[in-house]
C-alpha positions as CSV (number, residue, x, y, z in Angstrom):
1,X,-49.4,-22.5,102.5
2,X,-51.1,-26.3,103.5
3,X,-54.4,-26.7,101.2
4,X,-57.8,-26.7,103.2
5,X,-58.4,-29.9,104.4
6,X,-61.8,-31.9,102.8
7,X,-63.6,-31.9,106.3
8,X,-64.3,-36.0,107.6
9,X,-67.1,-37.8,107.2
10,X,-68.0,-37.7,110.9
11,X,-67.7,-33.7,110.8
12,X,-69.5,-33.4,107.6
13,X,-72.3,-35.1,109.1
14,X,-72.5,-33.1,112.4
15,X,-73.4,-30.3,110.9
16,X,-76.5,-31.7,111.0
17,X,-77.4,-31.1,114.4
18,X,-76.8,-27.1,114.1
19,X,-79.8,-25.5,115.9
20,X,-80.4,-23.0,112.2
21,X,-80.0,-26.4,110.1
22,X,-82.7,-28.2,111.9
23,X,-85.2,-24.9,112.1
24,X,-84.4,-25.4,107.8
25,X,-86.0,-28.8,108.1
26,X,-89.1,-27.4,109.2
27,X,-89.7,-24.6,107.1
28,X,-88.4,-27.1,104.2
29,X,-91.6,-28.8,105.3
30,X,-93.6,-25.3,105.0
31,X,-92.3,-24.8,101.9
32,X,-92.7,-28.5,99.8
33,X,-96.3,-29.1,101.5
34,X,-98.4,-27.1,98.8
35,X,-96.7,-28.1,95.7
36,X,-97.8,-31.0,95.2
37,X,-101.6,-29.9,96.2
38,X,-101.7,-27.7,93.0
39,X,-99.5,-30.3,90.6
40,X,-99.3,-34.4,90.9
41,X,-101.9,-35.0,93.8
42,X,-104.4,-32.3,92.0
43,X,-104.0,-34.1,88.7
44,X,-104.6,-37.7,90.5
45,X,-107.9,-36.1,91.8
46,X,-108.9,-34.3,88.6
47,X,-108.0,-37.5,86.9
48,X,-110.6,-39.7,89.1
49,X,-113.2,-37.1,88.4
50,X,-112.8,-37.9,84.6
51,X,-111.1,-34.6,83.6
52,X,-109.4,-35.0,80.7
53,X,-105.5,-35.2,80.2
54,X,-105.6,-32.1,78.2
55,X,-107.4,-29.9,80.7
56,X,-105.2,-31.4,83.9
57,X,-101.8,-30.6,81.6
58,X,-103.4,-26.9,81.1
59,X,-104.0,-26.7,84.7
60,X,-101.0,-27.5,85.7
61,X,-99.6,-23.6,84.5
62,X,-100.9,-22.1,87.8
63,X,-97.6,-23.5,89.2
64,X,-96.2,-21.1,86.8
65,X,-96.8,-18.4,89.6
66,X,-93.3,-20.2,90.7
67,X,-92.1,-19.4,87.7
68,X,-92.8,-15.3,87.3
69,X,-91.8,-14.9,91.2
70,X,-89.1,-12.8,90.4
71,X,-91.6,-10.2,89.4
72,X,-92.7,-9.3,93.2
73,X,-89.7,-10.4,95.2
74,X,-87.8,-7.0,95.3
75,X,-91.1,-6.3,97.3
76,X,-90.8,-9.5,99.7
77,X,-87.0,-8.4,99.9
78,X,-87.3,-4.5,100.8
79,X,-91.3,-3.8,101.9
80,X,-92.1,-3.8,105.4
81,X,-95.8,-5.1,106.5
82,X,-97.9,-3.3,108.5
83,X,-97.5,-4.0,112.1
84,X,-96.1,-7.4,111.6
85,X,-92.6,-6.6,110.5
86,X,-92.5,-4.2,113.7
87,X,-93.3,-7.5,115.8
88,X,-91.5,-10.1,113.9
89,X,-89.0,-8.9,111.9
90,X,-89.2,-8.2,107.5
91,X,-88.5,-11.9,106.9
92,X,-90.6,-13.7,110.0
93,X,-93.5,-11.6,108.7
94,X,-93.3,-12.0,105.1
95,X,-93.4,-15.9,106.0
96,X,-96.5,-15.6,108.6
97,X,-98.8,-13.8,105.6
98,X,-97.8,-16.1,102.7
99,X,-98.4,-19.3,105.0
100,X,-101.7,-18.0,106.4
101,X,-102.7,-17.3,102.5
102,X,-101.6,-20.5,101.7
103,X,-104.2,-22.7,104.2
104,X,-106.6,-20.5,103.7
105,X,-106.5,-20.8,100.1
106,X,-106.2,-24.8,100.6
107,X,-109.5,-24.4,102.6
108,X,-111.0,-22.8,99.6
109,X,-110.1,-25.4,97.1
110,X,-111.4,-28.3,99.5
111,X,-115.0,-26.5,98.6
112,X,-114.5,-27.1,95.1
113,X,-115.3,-30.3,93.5
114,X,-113.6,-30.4,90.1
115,X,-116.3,-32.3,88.3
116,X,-118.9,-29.1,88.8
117,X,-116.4,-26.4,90.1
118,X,-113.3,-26.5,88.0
119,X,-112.8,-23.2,87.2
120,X,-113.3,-21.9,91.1
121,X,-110.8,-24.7,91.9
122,X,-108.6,-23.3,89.5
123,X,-108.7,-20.4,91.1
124,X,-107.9,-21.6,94.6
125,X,-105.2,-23.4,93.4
126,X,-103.6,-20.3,91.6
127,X,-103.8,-18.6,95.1
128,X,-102.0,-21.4,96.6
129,X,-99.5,-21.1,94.3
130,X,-99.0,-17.5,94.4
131,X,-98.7,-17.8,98.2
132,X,-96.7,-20.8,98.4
133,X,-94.1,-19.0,95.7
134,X,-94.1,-16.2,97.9
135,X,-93.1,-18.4,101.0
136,X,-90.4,-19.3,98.7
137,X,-89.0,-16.4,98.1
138,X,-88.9,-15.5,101.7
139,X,-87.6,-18.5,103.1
140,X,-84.6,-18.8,100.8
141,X,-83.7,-15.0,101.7
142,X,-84.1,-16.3,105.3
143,X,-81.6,-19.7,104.6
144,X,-78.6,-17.4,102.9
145,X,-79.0,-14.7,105.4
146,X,-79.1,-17.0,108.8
147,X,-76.0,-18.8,108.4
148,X,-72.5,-18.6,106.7
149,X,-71.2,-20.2,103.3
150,X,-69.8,-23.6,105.6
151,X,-73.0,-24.1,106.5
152,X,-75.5,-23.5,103.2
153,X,-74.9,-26.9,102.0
154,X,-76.4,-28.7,105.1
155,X,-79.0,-26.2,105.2
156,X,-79.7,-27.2,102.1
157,X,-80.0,-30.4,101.9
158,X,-81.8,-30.3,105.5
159,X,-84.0,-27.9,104.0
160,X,-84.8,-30.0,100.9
161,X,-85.4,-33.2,103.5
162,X,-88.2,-31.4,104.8
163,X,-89.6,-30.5,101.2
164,X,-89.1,-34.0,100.1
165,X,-91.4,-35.4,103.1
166,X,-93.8,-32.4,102.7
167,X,-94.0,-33.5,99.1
168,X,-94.3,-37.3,100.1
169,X,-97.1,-36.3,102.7
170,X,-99.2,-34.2,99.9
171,X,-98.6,-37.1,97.5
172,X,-99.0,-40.1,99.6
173,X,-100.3,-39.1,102.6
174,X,-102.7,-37.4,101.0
175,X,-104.0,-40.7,98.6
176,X,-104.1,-42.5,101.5
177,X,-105.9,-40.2,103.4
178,X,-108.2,-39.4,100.0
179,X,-108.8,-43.3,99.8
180,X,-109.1,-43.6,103.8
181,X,-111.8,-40.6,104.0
182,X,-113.6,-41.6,101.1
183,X,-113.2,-44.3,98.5
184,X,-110.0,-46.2,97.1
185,X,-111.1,-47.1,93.9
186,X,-114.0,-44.7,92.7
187,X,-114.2,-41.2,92.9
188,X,-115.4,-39.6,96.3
189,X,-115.4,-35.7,96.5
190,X,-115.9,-36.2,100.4
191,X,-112.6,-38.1,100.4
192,X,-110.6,-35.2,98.2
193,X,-112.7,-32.3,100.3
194,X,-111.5,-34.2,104.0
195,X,-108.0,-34.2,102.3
196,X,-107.6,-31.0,101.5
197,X,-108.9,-29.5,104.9
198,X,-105.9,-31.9,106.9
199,X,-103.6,-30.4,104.5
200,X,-104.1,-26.7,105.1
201,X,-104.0,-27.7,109.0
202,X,-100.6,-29.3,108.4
203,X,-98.9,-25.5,107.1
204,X,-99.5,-24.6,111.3
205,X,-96.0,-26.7,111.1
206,X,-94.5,-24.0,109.2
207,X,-96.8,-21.4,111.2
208,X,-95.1,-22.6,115.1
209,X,-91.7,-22.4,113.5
210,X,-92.1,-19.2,112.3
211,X,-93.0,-17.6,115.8
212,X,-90.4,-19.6,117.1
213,X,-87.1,-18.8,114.8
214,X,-85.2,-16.0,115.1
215,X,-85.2,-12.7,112.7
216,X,-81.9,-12.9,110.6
217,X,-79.2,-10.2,110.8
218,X,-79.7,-7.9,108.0
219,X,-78.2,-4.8,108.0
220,X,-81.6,-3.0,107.0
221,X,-80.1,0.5,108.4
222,X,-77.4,0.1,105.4
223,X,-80.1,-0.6,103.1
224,X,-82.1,2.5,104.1
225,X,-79.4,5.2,103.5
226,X,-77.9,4.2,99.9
227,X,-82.2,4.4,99.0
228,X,-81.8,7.9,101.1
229,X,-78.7,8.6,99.1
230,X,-80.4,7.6,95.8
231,X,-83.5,9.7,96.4
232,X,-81.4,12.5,97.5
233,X,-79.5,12.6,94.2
234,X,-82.6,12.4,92.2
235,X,-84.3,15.2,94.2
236,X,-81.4,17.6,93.1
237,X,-82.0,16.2,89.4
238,X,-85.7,18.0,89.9
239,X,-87.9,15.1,90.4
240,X,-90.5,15.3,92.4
241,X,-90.5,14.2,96.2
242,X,-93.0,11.4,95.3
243,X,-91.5,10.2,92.4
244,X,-88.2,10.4,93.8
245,X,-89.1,8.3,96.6
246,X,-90.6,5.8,94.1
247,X,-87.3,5.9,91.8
248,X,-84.6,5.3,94.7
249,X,-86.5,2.1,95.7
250,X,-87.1,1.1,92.6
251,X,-83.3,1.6,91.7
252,X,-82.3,-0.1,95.0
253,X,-84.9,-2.8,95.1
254,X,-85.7,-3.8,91.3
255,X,-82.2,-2.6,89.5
256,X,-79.5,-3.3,91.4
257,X,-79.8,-6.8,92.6
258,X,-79.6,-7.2,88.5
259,X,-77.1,-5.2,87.4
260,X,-75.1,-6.9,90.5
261,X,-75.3,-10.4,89.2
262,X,-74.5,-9.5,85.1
263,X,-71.9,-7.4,86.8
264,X,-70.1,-10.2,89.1
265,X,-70.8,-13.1,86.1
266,X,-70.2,-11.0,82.9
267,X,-70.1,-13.3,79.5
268,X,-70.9,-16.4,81.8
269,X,-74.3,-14.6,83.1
270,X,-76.3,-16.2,80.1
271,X,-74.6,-19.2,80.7
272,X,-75.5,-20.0,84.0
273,X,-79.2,-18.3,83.7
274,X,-79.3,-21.1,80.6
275,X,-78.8,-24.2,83.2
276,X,-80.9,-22.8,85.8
277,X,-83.6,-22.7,83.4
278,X,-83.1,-26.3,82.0
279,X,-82.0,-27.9,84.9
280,X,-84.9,-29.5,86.3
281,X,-87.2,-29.9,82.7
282,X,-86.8,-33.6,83.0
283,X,-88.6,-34.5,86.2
284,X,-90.9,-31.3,85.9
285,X,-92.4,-32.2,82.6
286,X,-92.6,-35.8,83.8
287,X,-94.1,-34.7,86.9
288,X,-97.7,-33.9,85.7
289,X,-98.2,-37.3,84.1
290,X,-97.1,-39.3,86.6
291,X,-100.1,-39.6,88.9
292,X,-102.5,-39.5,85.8
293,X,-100.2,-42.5,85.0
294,X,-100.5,-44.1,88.0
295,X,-104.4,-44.3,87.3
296,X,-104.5,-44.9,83.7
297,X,-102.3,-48.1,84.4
298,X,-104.8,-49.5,87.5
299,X,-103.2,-48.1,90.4
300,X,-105.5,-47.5,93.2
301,X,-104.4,-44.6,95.7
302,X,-103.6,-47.7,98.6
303,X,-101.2,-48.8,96.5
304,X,-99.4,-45.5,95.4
305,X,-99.6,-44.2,98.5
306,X,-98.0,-47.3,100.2
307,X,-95.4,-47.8,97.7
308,X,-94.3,-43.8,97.7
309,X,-94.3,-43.5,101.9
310,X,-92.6,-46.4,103.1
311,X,-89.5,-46.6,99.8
312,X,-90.4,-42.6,98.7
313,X,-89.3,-41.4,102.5
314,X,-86.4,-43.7,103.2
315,X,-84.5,-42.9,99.6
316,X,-85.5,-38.9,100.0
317,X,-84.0,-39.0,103.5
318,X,-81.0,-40.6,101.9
319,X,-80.9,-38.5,99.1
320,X,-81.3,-35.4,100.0
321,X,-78.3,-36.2,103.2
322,X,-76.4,-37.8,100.7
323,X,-76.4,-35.0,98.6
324,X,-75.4,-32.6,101.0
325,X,-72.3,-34.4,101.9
326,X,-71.4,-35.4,98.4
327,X,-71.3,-31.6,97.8
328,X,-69.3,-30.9,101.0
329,X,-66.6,-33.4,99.9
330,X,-66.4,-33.3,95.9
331,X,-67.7,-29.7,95.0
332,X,-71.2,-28.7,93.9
333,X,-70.8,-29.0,89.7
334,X,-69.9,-32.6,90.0
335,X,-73.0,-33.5,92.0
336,X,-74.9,-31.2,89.8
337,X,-73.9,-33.6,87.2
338,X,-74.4,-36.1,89.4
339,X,-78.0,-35.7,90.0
340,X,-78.8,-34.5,86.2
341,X,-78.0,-37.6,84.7
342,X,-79.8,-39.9,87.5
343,X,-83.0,-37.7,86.8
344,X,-83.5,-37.7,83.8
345,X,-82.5,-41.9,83.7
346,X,-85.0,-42.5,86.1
347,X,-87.8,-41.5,83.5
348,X,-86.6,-44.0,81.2
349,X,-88.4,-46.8,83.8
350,X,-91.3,-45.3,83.5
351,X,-91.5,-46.1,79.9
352,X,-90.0,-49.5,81.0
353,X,-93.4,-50.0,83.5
354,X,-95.5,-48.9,80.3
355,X,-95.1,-51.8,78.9
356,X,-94.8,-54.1,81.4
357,X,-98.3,-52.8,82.6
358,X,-99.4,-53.2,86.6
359,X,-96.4,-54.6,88.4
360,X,-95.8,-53.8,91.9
361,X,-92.2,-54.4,92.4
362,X,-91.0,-52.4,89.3
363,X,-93.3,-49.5,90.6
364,X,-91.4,-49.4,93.9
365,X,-88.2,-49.8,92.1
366,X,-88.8,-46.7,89.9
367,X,-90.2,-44.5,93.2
368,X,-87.1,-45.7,95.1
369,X,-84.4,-44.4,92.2
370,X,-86.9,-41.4,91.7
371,X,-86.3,-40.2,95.3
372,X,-82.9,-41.1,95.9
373,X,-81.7,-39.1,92.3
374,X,-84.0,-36.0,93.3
375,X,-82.6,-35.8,96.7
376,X,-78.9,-35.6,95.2
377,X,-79.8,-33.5,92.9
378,X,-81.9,-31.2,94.5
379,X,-79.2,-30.0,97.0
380,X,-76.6,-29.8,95.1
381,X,-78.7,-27.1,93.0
382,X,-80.0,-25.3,96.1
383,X,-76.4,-25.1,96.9
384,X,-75.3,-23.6,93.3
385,X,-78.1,-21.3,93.7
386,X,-76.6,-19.9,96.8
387,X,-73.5,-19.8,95.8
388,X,-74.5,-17.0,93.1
389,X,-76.4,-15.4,95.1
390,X,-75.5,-12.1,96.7
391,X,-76.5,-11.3,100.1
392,X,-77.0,-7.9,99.8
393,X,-79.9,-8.9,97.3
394,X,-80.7,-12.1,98.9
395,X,-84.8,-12.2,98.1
396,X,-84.3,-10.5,94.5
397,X,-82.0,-12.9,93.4
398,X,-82.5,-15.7,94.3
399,X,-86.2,-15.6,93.2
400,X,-84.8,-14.9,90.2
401,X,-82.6,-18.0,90.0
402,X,-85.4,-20.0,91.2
403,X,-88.1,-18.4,89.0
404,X,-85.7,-19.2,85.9
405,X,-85.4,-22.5,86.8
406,X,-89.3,-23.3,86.9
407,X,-90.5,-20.8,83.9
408,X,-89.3,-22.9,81.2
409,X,-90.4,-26.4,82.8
410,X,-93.9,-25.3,83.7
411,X,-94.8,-23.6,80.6
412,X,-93.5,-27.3,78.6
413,X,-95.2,-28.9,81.1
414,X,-98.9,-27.5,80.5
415,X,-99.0,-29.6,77.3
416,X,-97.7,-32.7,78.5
417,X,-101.1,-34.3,78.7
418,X,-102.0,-33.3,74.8
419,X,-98.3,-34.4,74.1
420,X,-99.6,-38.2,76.4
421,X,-102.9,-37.9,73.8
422,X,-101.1,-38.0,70.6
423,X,-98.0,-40.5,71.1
424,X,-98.5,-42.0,74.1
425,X,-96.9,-42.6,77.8
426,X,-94.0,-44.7,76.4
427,X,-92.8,-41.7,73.8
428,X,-93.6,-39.5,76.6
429,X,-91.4,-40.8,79.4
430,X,-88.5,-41.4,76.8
431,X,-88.6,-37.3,75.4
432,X,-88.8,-36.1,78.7
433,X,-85.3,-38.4,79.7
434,X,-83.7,-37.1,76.6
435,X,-84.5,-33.6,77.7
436,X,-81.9,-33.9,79.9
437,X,-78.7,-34.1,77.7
438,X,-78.6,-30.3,77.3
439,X,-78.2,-30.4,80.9
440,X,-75.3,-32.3,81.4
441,X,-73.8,-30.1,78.3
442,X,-74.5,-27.2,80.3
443,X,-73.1,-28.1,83.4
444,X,-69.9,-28.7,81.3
445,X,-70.1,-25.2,79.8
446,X,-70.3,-24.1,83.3
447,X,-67.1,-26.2,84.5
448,X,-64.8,-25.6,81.6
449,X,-65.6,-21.8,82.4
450,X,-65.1,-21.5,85.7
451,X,-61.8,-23.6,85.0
452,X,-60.9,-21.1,82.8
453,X,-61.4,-17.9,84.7
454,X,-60.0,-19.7,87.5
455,X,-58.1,-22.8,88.1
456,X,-59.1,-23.7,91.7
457,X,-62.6,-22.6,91.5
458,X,-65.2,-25.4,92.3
459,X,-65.3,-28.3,88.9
């Protein structure tokens, strides 16, 4: 039998222009938009209106709702809304409600100015990021559901192009519009407020493509007579209708999509749950210091801004294309590597620009290799996320995945800023780059074993 053949270059970048790749661009822009409203940009404007760094690292764990995800997603994955899922399907509708939430909770924290209303911003911004993680879950049930294994990889990485330039836009776009609206050196709630209102408009992106995609195939009928079966069994075990009702769903919604995944992994199971949940501490823990950074060292929102758009677009476009390919052609674990060890180099400039102080050119240097490495690295772990992930329990499981991989980040991450307090940004930036070695150990666990369980599995 001839081996497969690695597909060319000019096929591998075809795939591309696939009708369900390019609808993942758009929700990929859906899905990266709020983020950064609740985690860097909020900590450049809490920063400018004098919180302190101990309070903006505390208030970065409402993006720990990303984190605990798992704990409603067998609801996202197996309850129908009212009305909507009979007009737009379980997924379509699940994605409507969580981006409506979403702007309308972006309204709410444009009404909050952080120098008087801190805790009610707090608020809003724990809304956000309860609805945003809820998008999430829905959107990556949607992404493994529309389209086979040949295609997940460019879906991913077109999926993560869109959340790299919905991330750029709330980070960038939004300093430039925050020193545009209002003031680019001092601090202007008026600027911040205008901000945040363009912001939630932008999620109608995400709202058009929504009432525009299609509902994926999901074999819901399926679904519905193994929870009949289940609730049938239990009903001649003597529970009570109710509570057998209750049981069977709970079995076929909450249960099963674990017991599936420990079943299909075994030993390796705790393994691969221990990468997910370290693979992205580097440029997470990082992440909440960097615009607070940015100030602290002089640089006004213009220049940020600037510096992030022009360089921070071009290298995520290459990135997170790049990276899609590069898994195509030389297997997702060696790109995984790949992208681990330019993350977690990249914070080591940042320490680098510490002491250099306010310089410009070194600034777009770091932005540039910041992008380009979270790009690469970015798909290839959406596509190893996939790649465990079983259909059946699509939603379940991989908001479990994805809530693993943020818990552990996020909860380090909320005392980044007393961590900056004590030892500074130069100590900082270098622990958070040597965070990153149990990663590539790891991901070299996770290659030796699937060598040895089987030889022409992916290295």
């Amino acid at each position: 039998m001839n081996a497969v053949s690695k597909p060319s270059w000019r096929e591998s970048l075809r795939v591309y222009l696939e009708p369900r790749v390019l609808i993942l661009f758009a929700m990929g822009f859906s899905s990266g938009l709020p983020l950064l409203l609740v985690f860097g940009t909020l900590s450049f404007w809490l920063r400018e209106a004098e919180v302190s760094l101990t309070d903006i690292g505390y208030m970065s764990w409402v993006a720990l709702a990303y984190g605990v995800k798992w704990l409603w997603s067998p609801l996202v994955d197996r309850l129908a809304l009212p009305l909507l899922s009979r007009l737009l399907g379980r997924r379509r509708s699940w994605m409507l409600f969580s981006q409506l939430l979403i702007a309308a909770a972006l309204v709410g924290m444009s009404f909050c100015d952080p120098k008087t209303q801190l805790a009610q911003l707090a608020l809003f911004a724990l809304l956000v990021a309860f609805a945003s993680a809820t998008q999430d879950i829905v959107i990556d049930a949607y992404r493994i559901e529309s389209a086979p294994e040949r295609l997940q990889a460019a879906m991913a990485a077109s999926y993560m192009t869109g959340y790299r330039l919905a991330m750029i836009m709330a980070g960038a776009g939004a300093l430039a519009l925050a020193a545009w609206l209002g003031s680019n050196s001092a601090y202007d709630y008026r600027g911040w407020q205008l901000t945040y209102l363009l912001m939630a408009g932008m999620m109608s992106i995400g709202l058009v493509t929504t009432l525009c995609c299609h509902e994926p195939d999901i074999d819901v009928a399926s679904q519905d007579r193994q929870q009949a079966q289940r609730k049938a069994l239990l009903l001649q075990h003597g529970w009570p209708t109710p509570l057998a009702g209750l049981g069977a769903w709970a079995y076929e919604a909450i249960w099963c999509p674990f017991a599936d995944f420990f079943a299909r992994h075994g030993r390796s199971a705790l393994l691969i749950l221990g990468l997910i949940a370290c693979y992205r501490i580097s440029d997470v823990v990082m992440g909440v210091m960097s615009n607070s950074f940015y100030v602290d060292m002089q640089f006004s929102k213009t220049e940020v801004a600037t510096i992030t758009k022009v360089y921070g677009v071009i290298m995520t476009l290459v990135g997170a294309s790049l990276g899609g390919i590069l898994v195509m052609r030389f297997g997702t674990l060696r790109i995984l590597m790949l992208g681990a060890l330019l993350t977690a180099s990249t914070n080591l400039l940042f320490a680098l620009l510490n002491q250099l102080g306010h310089n410009l050119e070194l600034l777009t240097l770091i932005i540039s290799l910041d992008n380009l490495s979270a790009g690469i690295a970015t798909a290839a772990f959406i596509t190893y996320l996939s790649s465990l992930t079983n259909v059946a329990f699509s939603a379940t499981q991989y908001a479990l995945f994805s809530s693993v991989m943020l818990l552990l980040p996020k909860l380090l991450a909320g005392f980044s800023g007393r961590f900056v307090e004590q030892f500074g940004y130069s100590t900082f930036f270098v622990t958070t780059s040597l965070l990153g070695i149990p990663v590539l150990l790891l991901i070299a666990m996770v290659a030796r074993r699937n060598m040895a369980l089987s030889p022409k599995s992916d290295k």
